[in-house]
C-alpha positions in Angstrom: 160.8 117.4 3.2 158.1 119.4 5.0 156.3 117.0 7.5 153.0 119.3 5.7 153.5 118.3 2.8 152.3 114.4 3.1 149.1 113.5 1.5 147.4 110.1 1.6 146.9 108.8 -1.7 145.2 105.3 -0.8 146.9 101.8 -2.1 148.3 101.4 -4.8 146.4 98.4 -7.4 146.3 97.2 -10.9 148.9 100.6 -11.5 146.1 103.0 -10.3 146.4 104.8 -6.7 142.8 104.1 -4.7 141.9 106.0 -2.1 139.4 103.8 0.8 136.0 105.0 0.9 134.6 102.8 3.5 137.5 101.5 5.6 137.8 98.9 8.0 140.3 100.6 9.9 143.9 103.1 9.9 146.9 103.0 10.5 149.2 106.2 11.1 152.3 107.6 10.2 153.9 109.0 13.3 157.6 110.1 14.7 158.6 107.8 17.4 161.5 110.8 18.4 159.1 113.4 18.8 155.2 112.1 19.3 154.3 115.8 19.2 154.9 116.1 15.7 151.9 115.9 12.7 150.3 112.6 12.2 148.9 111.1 8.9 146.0 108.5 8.7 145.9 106.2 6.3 142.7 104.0 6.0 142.8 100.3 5.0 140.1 97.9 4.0 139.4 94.3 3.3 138.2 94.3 0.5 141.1 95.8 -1.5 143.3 92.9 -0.5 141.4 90.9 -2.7 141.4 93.4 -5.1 144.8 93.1 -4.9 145.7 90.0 -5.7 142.9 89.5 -7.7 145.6 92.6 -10.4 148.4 90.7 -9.7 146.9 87.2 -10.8 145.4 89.1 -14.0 148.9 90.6 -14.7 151.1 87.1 -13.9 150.7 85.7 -17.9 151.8 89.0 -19.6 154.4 89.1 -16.9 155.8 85.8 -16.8 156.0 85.3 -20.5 157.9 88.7 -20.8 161.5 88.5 -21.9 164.0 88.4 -18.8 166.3 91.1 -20.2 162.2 93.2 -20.6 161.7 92.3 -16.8 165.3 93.3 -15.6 165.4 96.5 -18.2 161.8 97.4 -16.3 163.1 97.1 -12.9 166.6 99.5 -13.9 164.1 102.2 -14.4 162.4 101.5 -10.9 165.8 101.5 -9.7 166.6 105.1 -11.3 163.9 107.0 -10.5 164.4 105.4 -6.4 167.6 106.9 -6.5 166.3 109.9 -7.5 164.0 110.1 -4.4 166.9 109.3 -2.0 166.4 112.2 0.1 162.6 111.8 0.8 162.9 108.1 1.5 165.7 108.5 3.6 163.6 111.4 5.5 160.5 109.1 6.0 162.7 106.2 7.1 164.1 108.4 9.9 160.6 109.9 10.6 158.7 106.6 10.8 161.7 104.2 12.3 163.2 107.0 14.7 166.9 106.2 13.4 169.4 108.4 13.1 169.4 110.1 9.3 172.9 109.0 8.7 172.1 105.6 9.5 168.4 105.6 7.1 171.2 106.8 4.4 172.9 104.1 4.7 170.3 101.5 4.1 169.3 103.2 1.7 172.5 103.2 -0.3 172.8 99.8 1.1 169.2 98.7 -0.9 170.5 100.3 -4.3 173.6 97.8 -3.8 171.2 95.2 -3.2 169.3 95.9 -6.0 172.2 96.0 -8.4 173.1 92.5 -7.3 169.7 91.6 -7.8 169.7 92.9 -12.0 173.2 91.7 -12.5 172.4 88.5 -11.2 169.7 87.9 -13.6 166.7 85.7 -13.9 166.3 81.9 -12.4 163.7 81.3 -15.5 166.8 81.8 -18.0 168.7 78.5 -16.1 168.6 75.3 -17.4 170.8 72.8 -16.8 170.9 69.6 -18.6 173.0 66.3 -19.0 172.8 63.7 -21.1 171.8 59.9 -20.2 170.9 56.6 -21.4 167.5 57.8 -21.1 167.0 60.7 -22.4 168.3 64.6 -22.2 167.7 65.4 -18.4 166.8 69.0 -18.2 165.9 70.6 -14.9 163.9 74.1 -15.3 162.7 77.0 -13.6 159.8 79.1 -13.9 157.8 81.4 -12.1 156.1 80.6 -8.6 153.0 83.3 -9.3 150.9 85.9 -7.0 153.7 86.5 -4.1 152.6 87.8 -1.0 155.5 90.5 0.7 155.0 91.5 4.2 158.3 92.4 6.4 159.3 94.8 9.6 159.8 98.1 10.5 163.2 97.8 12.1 164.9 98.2 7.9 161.7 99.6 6.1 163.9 100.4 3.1 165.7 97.6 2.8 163.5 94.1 3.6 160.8 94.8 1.2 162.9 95.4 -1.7 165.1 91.8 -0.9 161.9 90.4 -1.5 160.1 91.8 -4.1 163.2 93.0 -6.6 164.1 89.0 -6.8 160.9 88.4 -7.4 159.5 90.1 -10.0 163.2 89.6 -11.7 162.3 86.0 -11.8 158.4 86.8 -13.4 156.5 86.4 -10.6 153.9 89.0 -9.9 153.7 90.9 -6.2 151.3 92.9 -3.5 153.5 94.0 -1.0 151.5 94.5 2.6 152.8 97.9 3.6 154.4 97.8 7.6 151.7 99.3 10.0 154.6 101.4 11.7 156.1 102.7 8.0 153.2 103.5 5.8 154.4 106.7 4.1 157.5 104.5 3.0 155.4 102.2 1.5 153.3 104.8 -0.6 156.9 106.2 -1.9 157.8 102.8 -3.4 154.1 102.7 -4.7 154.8 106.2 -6.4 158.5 105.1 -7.7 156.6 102.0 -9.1 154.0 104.3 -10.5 156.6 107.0 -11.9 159.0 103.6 -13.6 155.9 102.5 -15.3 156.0 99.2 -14.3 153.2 97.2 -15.8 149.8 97.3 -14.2 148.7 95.1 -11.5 152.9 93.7 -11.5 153.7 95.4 -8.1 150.9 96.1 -5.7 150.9 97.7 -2.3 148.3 97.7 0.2 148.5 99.3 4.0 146.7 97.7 6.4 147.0 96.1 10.1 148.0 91.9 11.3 144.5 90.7 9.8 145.0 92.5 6.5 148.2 90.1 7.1 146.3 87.1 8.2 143.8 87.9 4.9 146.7 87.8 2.2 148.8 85.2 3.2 145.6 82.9 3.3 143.9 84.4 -0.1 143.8 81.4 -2.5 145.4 83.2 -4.8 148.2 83.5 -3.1 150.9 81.2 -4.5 153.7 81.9 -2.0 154.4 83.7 1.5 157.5 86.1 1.5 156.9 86.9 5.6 159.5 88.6 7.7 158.5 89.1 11.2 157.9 87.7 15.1 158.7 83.8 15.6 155.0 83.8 17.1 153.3 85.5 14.0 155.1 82.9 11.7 153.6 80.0 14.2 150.1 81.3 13.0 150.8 81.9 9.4 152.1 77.6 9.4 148.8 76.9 11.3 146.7 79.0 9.5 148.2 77.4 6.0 148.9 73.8 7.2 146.4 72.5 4.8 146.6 75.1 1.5 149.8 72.5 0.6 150.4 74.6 -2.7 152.0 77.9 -0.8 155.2 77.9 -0.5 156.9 80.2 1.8 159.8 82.1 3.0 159.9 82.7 6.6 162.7 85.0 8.3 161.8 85.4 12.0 164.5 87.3 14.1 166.9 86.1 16.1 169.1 86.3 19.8 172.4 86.7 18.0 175.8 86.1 19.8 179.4 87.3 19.0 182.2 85.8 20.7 185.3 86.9 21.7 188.6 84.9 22.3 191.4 85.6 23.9 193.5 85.9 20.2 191.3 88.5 18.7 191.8 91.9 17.7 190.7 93.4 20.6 189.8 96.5 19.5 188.1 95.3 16.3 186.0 93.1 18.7 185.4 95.8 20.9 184.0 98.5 18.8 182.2 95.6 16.5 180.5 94.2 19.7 179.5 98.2 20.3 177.7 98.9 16.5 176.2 95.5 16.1 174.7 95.5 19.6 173.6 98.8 19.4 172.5 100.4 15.8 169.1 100.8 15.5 168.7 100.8 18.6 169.2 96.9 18.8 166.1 96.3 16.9 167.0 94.4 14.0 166.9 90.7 13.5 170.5 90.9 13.0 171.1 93.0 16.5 173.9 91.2 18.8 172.1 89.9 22.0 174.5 88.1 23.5 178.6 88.7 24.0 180.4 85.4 25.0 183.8 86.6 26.7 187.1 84.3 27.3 188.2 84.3 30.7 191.2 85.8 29.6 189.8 89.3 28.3 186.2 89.6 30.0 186.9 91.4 33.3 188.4 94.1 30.8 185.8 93.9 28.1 183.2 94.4 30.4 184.9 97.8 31.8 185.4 98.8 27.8 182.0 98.0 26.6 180.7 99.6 29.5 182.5 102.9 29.5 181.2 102.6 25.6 178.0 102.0 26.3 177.6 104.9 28.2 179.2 107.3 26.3 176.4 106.8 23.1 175.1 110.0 22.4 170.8 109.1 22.3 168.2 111.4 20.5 166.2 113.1 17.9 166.3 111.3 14.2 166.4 114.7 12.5 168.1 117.3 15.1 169.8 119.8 12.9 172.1 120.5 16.2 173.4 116.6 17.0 174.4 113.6 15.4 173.3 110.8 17.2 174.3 106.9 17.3 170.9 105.9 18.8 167.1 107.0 18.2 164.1 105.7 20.3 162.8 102.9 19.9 159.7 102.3 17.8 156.4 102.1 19.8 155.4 102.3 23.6 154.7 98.8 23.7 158.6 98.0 22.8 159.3 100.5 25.4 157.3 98.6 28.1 158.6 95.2 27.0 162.2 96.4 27.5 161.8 97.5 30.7 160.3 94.3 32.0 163.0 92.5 30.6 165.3 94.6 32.9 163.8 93.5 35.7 162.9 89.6 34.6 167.1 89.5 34.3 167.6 90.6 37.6 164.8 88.5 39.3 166.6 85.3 37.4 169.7 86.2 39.0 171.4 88.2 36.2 174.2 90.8 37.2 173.2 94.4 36.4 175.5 96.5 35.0 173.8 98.7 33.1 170.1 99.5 33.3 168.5 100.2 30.8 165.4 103.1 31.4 163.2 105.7 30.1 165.3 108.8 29.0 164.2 112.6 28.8 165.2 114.6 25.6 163.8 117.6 23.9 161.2 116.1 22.1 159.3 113.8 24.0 159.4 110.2 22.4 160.2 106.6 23.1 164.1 107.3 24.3 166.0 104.6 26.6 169.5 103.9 27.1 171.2 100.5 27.0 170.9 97.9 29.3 173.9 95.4 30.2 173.3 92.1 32.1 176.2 89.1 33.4 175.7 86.2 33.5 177.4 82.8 35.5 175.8 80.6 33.4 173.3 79.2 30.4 169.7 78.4 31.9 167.2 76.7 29.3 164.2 78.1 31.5 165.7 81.2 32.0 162.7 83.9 30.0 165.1 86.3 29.6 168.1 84.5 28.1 165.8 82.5 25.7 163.7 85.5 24.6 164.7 88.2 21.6 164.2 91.6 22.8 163.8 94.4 20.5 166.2 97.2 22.4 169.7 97.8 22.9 169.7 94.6 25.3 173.2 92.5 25.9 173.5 89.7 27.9 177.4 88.9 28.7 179.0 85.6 29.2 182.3 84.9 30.9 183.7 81.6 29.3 187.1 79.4 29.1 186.5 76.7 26.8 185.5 75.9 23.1 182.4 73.3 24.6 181.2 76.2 26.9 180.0 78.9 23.8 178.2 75.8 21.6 176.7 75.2 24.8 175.4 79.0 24.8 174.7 79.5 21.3 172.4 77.1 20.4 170.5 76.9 24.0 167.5 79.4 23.2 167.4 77.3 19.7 167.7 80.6 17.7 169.7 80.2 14.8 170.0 83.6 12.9 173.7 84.5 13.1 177.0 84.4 14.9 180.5 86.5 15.2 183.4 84.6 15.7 186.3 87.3 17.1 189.8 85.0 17.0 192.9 85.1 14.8 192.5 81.4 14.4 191.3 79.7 11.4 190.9 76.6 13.6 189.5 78.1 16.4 186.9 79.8 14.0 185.8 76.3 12.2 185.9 74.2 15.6 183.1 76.3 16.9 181.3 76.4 13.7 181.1 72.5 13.6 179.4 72.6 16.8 176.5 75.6 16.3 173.5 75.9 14.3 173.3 78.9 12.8 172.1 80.4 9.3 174.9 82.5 8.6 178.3 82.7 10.6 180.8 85.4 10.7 184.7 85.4 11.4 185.7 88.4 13.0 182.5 90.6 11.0 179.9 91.9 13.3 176.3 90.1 13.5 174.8 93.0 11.7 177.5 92.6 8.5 174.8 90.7 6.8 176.3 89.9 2.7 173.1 89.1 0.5 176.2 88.0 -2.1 175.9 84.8 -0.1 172.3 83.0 1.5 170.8 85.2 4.1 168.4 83.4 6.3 168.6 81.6 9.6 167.3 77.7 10.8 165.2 76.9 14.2 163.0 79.3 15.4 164.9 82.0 13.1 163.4 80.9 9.8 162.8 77.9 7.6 165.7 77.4 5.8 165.1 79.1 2.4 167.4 81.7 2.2 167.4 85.0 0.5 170.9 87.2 -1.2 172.5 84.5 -3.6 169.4 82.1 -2.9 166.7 84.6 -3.8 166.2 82.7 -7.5 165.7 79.1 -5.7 162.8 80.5 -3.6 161.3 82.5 -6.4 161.4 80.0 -8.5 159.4 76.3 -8.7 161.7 73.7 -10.3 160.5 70.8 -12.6 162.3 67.8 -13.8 162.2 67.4 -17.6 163.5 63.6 -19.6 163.4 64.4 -22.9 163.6 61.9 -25.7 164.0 61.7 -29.7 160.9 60.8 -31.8 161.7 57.8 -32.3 160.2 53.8 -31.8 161.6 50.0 -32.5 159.2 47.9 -31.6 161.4 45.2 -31.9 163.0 46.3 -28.8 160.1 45.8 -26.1 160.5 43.0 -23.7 158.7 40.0 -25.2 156.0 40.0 -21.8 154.4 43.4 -23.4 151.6 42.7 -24.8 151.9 44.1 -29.0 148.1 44.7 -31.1 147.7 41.9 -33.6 148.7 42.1 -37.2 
């Protein structure tokens, strides 16, 4: 796990590693904890996108037409030998992301569940479903989409890429996986655990590259559908720049401003420390990251004082400090540093309450360190930048509120539609505010960040485009065609007496 150790071995194509020659650009592996520390280039170019898909397309027929219990038994061995490599990719996640080492363990024991569910859940292709009518046997079939495009966020590196490609491949469709800017010696360890599993050549591609290498692949004509995971504004260019290629489908996941609310019935402690881990692990960068905490009356002025005393107590630092554990790591870039700052002070100019502030922190490695930020609020304001904006940080905006009406009201105002907590001991009170919010997924008394790919993951508005992942994954990676099929068989004595019959 030496940081010396790396090596660039160039992307990974038709089951060859290629190294760029002539590149159009690099991106770089660096520690967001500790900027001091080694950095890798790796070099990307153009033209191997192309290259790219141009192995998958070539490898789709053999692929496809492969048995599904040949695909799945393919994909176990993947799946061993990316165990075997736990500790690395766990390292690299923690090296690349800034999070906490305990915490890139857990996603990664969280992505060999995933992919478990995936295999035992089998192939879409193998489903038919038919019923018999007057007409005919109606069958309805599913086969492979084709070339699938995979590009998704730094925030879970481990995690996102593998609930897109896994399901895909499972279901014959071939990939090249963009690898994140922010996490590229990740990416070249799943290209090696592909290598090492022996996966067939040209079936699972990787490529590193920056947001035109992006804007390249999703528009390649090639391309048969968009797996993107990413900004809200970088999925408003993708469905411009592909409003007239009408044969690319696409699966869109595009963050959220995610809300738990308390009532006056919950568990209060449950709620409490819930409201604390969702709000705040990964340094409230994921899509999945609690933004907003809608209080009843009857609890809030306590609540505040809890979460705040919590709040502060979160012990922030370095990813891979042999002398501290921490909760929190930096976040990921200066740029997310600067944006959350100037979120702190376009709360207060709106007229927000500070409680908390969030700011630049000092620790013994210099890196992009800030501590939480807290923020009341009187009231929902549609114009209001900051309560209709998703920040990536440990942001939360809190709501004091006394009626059912009042947190609808709040919840779907930004027209984000991601996730939301519920905290009550009521059933009733649970399903009378889900009848009134528009939301992807919904959650009684589970925290926003408790995301279950047993069930459809995937939010609605400006949070994605309704084609759910987890229990859905087979649907989106799948095309589905309508087959009437009849007996060989003719009467012509039973055609209507207006068609015309051929003389004698």
């Amino acid at each position: 796990m030496n940081i010396k150790t790396r090596n660039y071995q160039g992307d990974y194509i038709q089951g060859h590693f290629i190294k760029v020659e002539d590149p159009n650009g690099e991106v770089w592996s660096k520690n967001p904890g500790d900027l001091e520390a080694q950095t890798l280039t790796f070099p990307y170019s153009y033209e191997n996108i192309h290259d790219a898909v141009t192995a998958a397309k070539r490898s789709y027929p053999h692929w496809k037409r492969q048995p599904v219990q040949k695909r799945i038994e393919a994909l176990v061995k993947y799946r061993e030998i990316f165990k075997n490599r736990q500790q690395d990719i766990s390292f690299w996640n923690s090296f690349e992301t800034g999070k906490p080492y305990w915490e890139s363990v857990q996603e990664f024991e969280e992505t060999l569940a995933l992919i478990d569910f995936y295999l035992n859940r089998g192939s879409q292709t193998s489903v038919e479903e038919k019923q018999s009518t007057e007409d005919g046997v109606c069958v309805t079939r599913f086969s492979s989409r084709g070339v699938i495009s995979v590009i998704t966020p730094a925030a879970q590196p481990v995690l996102f890429p593998h609930s897109y490609f896994v399901p895909a491949l499972i279901n014959g469709n071939t990939v090249v996986s963009k690898i994140c800017s922010q996490t590229p010696t990740l990416g070249q360890l799943f290209a090696e655990v592909a290598h090492e599993s022996g996966l067939a050549a040209g079936t699972l591609n990787f490529i590193h590259g920056d947001s035109e290498s992006a804007r390249r692949l999703v528009s390649h004509p090639n391309i048969d559908s968009i797996f993107f995971h990413g900004p809200f504004e970088t999925v408003s260019k993708i469905k411009k720049q592909i409003v007239s290629d009408f044969g690319k489908s696409t699966v869109f996941e595009s963050g959220g401003n995610n809300v738990q609310v308390i009532w006056k019935d919950c568990n209060y402690s449950q709620a409490l420390y819930d409201a604390l881990i969702s709000s705040f692990l990964t340094s409230g960068q994921r899509c999945s990251s609690t933004s907003r905490i809608l209080i009843h009356d009857n609890v809030y002025s306590q609540f505040v004082k809890d979460f705040h005393q919590l709040a502060k107590k979160i012990s922030i630092g370095y990813a891979l400090s042999e002398n501290s554990n921490p909760f929190m790591g930096p976040l990921m870039s200066e740029q997310a540093v600067e944006d959350y700052l100037r979120f702190q002070g376009i709360a207060v100019r709106e007229g927000a309450e500070e409680i908390m502030r969030g700011k630049t922190l000092e620790r013994d490695k210099k890196g992009f360190y800030v501590s939480p930020s807290l923020h009341a609020l009187e009231k929902p304001d549609a114009k209001s930048i900051y309560q209709k904006s998703e920040i990536y940080g440990p942001n939360v905006a809190l709501f004091r509120v006394k009626e059912l009406d009042e947190t609808a009201e709040i919840i779907n105002q930004p027209h984000w539609g991601l996730v939301a907590s519920i905290y009550t001991g009521a059933r009733e009170t649970f399903y009378n505010i889900a009848d009134e919010i528009k939301v992807g997924m919904l959650h009684w008394n589970r925290p926003t960040t408790a995301i279950s790919y047993c069930l459809p993951m995937g939010g609605i508005n400006k949070s994605g485009n309704e084609r759910p992942m987890g229990s859905f994954a087979g649907f989106q990676c799948t095309q589905m065609t309508s087959c009437l099929e009849g007996e060989m068989s003719f009467d012509l004595s039973s055609l209507r007496k207006e068609i015309p019959r051929l003389d004698p």
